[in-house]
Each structure stands twice: as structure tokens, then as C-alpha cells.
C-alpha positions as CSV (number, residue, x, y, z in Angstrom):
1,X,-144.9,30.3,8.0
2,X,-145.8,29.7,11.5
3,X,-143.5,30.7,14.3
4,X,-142.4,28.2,16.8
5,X,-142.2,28.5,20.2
6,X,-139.6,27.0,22.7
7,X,-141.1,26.2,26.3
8,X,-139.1,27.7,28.9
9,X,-137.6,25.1,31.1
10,X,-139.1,24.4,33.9
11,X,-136.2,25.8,36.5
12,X,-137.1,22.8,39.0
13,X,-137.5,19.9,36.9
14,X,-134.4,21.1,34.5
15,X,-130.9,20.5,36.0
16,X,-127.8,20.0,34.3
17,X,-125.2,18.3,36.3
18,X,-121.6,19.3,36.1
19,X,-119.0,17.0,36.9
20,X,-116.4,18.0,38.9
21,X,-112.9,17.9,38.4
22,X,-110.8,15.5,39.3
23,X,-107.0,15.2,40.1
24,X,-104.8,12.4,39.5
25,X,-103.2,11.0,42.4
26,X,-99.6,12.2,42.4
27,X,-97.9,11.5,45.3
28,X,-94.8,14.1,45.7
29,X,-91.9,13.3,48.0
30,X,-91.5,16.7,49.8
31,X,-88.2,16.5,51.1
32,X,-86.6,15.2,47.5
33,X,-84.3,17.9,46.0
34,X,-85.4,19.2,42.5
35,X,-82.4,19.7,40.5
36,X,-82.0,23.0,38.6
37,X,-82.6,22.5,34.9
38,X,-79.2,23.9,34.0
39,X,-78.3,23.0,30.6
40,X,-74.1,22.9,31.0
41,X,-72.6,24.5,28.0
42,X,-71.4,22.3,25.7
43,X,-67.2,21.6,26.2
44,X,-65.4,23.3,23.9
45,X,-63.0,20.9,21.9
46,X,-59.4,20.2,22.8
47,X,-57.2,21.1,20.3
48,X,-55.3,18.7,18.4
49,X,-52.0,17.6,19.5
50,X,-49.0,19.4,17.5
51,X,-46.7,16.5,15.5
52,X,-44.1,15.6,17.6
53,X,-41.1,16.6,15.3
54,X,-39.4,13.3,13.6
55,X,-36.1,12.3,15.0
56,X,-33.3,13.5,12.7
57,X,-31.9,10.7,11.4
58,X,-28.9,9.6,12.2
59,X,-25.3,9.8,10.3
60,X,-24.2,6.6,8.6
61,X,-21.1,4.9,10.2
62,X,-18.0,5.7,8.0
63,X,-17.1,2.7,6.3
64,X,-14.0,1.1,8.3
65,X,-11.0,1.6,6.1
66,X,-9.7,-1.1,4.0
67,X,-6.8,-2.7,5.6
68,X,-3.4,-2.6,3.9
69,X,-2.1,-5.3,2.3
70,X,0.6,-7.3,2.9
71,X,3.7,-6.7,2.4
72,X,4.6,-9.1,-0.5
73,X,8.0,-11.1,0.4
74,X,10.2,-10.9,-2.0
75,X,12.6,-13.7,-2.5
76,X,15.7,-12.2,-4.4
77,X,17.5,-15.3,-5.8
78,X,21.7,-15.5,-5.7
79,X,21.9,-15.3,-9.3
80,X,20.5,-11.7,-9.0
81,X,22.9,-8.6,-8.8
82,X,21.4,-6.2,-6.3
83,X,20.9,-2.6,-7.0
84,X,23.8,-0.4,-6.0
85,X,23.3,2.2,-3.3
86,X,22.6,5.9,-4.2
87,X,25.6,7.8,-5.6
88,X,27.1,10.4,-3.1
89,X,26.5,13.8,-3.8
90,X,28.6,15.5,-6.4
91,X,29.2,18.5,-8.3
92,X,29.6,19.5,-11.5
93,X,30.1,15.6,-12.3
94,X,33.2,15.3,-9.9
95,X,32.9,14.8,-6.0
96,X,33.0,17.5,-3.7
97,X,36.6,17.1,-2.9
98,X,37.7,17.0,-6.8
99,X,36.2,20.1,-7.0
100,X,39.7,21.8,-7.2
101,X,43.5,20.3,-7.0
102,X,43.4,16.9,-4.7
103,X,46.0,14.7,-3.2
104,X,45.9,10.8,-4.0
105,X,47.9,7.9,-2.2
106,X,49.1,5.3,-5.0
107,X,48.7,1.8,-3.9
108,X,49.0,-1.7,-5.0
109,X,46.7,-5.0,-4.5
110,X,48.2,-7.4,-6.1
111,X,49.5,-6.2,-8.5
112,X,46.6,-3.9,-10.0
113,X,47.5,-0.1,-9.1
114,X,44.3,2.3,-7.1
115,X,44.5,5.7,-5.9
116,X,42.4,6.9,-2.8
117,X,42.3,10.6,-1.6
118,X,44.0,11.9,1.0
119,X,41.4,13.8,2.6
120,X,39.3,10.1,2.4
121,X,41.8,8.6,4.5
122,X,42.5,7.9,8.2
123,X,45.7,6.5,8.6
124,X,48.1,3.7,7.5
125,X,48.5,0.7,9.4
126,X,51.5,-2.1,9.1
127,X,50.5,-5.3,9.5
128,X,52.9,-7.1,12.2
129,X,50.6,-9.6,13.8
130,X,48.2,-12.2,12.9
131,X,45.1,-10.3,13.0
132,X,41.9,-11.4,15.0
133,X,39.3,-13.7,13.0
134,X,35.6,-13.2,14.0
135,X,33.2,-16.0,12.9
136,X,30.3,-15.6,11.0
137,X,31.8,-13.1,8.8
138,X,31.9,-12.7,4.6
139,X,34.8,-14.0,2.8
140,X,36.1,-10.5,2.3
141,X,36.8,-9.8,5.8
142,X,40.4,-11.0,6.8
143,X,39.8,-10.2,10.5
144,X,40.6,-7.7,13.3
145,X,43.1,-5.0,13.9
146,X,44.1,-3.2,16.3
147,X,45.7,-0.2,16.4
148,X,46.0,3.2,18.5
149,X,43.2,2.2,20.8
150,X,40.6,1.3,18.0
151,X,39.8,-1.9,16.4
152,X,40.2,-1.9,12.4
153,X,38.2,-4.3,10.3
154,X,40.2,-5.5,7.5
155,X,38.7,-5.8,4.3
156,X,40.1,-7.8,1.2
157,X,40.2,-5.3,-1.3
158,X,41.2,-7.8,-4.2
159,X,37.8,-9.8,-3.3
160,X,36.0,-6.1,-4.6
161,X,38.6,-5.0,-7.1
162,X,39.8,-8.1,-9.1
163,X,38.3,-10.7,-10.8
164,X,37.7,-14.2,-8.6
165,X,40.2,-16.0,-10.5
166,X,42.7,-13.0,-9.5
167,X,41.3,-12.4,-5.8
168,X,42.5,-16.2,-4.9
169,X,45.9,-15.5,-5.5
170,X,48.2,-16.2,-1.9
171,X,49.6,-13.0,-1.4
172,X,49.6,-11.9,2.1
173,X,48.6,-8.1,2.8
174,X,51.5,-6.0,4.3
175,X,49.7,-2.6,5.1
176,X,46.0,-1.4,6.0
177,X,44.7,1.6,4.8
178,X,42.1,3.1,7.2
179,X,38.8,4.6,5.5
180,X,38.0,8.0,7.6
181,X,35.9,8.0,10.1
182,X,34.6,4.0,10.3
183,X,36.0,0.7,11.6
184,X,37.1,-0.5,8.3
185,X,40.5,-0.7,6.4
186,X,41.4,-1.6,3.1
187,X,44.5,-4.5,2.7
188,X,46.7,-3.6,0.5
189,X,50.5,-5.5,-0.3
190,X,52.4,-1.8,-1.1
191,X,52.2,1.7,-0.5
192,X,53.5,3.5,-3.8
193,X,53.2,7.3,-3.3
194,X,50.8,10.0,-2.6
195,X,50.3,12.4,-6.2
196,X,48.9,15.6,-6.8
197,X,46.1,15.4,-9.2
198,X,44.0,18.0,-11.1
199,X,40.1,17.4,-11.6
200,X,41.2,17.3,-15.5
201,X,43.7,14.6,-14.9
202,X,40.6,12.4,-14.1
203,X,38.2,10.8,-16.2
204,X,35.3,10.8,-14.0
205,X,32.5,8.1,-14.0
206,X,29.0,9.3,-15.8
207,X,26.9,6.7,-14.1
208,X,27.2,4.6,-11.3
209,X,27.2,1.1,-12.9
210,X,28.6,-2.5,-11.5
211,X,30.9,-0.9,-9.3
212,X,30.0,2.2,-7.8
213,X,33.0,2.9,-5.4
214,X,34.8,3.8,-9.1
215,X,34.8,7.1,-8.5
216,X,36.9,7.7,-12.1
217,X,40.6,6.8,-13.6
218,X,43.8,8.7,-13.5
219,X,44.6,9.3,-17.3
220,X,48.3,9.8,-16.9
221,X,49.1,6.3,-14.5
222,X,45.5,4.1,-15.8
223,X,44.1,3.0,-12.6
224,X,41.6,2.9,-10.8
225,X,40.4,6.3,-8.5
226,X,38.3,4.8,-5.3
227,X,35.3,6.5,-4.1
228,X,36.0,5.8,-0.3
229,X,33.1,7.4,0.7
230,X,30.6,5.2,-1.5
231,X,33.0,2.2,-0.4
232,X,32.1,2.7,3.0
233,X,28.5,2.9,2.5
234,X,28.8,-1.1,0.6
235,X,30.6,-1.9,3.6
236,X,28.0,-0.9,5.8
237,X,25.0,-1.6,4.0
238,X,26.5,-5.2,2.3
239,X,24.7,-6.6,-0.9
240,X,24.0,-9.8,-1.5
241,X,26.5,-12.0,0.0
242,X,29.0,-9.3,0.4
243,X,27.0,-8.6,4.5
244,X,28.6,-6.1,6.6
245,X,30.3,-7.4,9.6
246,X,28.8,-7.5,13.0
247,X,30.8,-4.4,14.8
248,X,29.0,-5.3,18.2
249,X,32.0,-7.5,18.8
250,X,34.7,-5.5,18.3
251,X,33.9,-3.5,21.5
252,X,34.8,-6.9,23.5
253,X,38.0,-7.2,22.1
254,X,41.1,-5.8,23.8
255,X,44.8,-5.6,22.7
């Protein structure tokens, strides 16, 4: 195979031409400031809000109480008897001065014999004088006395004692027995006589029933025994029709 053969290059007729380089135009501001490239670290995250705690709820109203009712008024018609008053206290079925040997005054109204106790008792009064109405008073009370310094409200005992047809009977009282320690005096037309009396010479009362000043009834002279005590208390209290008179007055009145 032949061998070939490169000329040589001719050194003055074979240039290669080399560009130059060129640069881009970049204009650069001298006095402008060239920020650091600081990458800032990233913010660290907040943390959550803790939950407010809820309100504790508060306590129900307590319901406002009922209000009470009424009264109801009771309209008790005339007809009706009203209840008696509570019995006083007794012993052993007798009152407390039955418990041993007692002392009773006999008397007479109209003609029906009672017996009261002596220790029950304040005093007897004659009636001399006219004694004082007061109006506005019950049928039972005959008017005012007055006697040692006091003023004694006379009560018709045959209006409590006796039937009505009985109590009408015109038959003026002659004496006033005076009930301890009140204003009031039972009328009576005789003063018999005072008797000793054993608790076994009375037959005492086992309830109180219609007529609770009974207190019992003397076997041996059959009458009546009057509670004066509980007789008081009707006077004081009234029932029914049977109102207690208006004391207020008697402290205007003068001998």
C-alpha cells in the first residue's frame, strides 16, 4: 500500500485566526450595597394556646317557695254547739283541790241547789243597789258591782245552769258570789251553808261533755259540784252567743 504524505503548511500562507473573547456589557453600580446572602433560620413555631378553662356553671335559683294558702273562713252557723274549752288539769280523775278533804258553800238559784269550793271563792257580796248595766253585753250578764274598791261583773247563773224555760223565771238575785281571782260573780237568790266533803262523797265527771264547769255531784245532797275554775275560763273565752264582757269599761266606772 502506498504511504501518503501530508505537505507541511506553509508557516506564511497558513494562519488560523482566533477570536477573541468577548465580555458582555454589564454595567455595575459601584456604590450599591450587596446584601449578605444570609439565609435567616426558619421561626420556630408558637405553641398553641392552652384552653381557657370553661366557666363553672352556675347554681340553679332555688325554686321560690310555694306560698301558703289561705286561711279558709269558716262560717260556724247558730245552730252549731261550739266545742268546750280544754278540761283543767286534774288528778287522779278529781281536781287538784279534791285531792284530799274540801270545803263547799251550798247555794240556791232558783230553786236548783250548787256547791262551789271554798278555796274557788273570793268573797260574798249582798246585793243592795241596782247594779250598773253596760250595753252591748250577753243576756247573761245582769250588770256591774261594786264592792271593796273593785268592780264585780254579775253573771246570771240560772241562764248557764237551768233550762230556758226555767232561767226566765222573775226572781231577783239577793247575793253575789265572787269567782277568785277575776271580775266575775255568780247571782245567786240564797246562801245555804258551807259542808265538808270527802273526794268519795263526790261522783266526779269522766268526760267533759255539754257542760264542762260540772265538775261532779254530791251523792249525799244531789246537786250539782261547780268547777269555778273551768267556769271562769267560759266566761272569759265566751262560746257562741254566750261573749265575754268587755272589762275595758269597768275601769271608768266609779262608786
Amino acid at each position: 500500500m502506498p504511504e501518503l504524505s501530508v505537505p507541511e503548511p506553509d508557516s506564511e500562507q497558513f494562519e488560523i485566526a482566533v477570536p477573541e473573547p468577548t465580555t458582555p456589557d454589564v454595567e455595575v453600580d459601584l456604590n450599591e450595597e450587596v446584601a449578605p446572602d444570609i439565609t435567616e433560620p426558619e421561626p420556630e413555631p408558637e405553641p398553641e394556646p392552652e384552653p381557657e378553662p370553661e366557666p363553672e356553671p352556675e347554681p340553679e335559683p332555688e325554686p321560690e317557695p310555694e306560698p301558703e294558702p289561705e286561711p279558709e273562713l269558716v262560717v260556724q252557723h247558730q245552730d252549731q254547739t261550739p266545742a268546750p274549752p280544754a278540761p283543767p288539769q286534774w288528778k287522779n280523775g278529781r281536781p287538784l283541790w279534791a285531792q284530799e278533804r274540801f270545803e263547799c258553800l251550798l247555794f240556791k238559784v232558783k230553786g236548783l241547789t250548787l256547791a262551789v269550793p271554798l278555796v274557788e271563792l273570793g268573797g260574798i257580796i249582798r246585793v243592795e243597789k241596782e247594779p250598773t248595766p253596760l250595753f252591748g253585753q250577753p243576756d247573761w250578764f245582769s250588770g256591774m258591782l261594786r264592792s271593796n274598791g273593785m268592780n264585780v261583773c254579775m253573771v246570771d247563773t240560772a241562764q248557764w245552769v237551768l233550762p230556758p224555760h226555767l232561767a226566765q223565771q222573775k226572781d231577783p238575785y239577793q247575793f253575789v258570789i265572787r269567782i277568785h281571782d277575776s271580775h266575775w260573780g255568780l247571782c245567786c237568790n240564797q246562801v245555804a251553808e258551807a259542808i265538808s266533803l270527802g273526794p268519795e262523797q263526790v261522783r266526779w265527771r269522766t268526760q267533759l261533755g255539754r257542760r264542762p264547769w260540772l265538775a261532779g255531784t254530791v251523792i249525799d245532797h244531789m246537786c250539782a259540784l261547780i268547777d269555778v275554775s273551768a267556769f271562769a275560763r267560759l266566761l272569759e273565752e265566751g262560746h257562741g252567743d254566750m261573749a265575754p264582757a268587755n272589762l275595758s269599761v269597768l275601769e271608768n266606772i266609779e262608786d
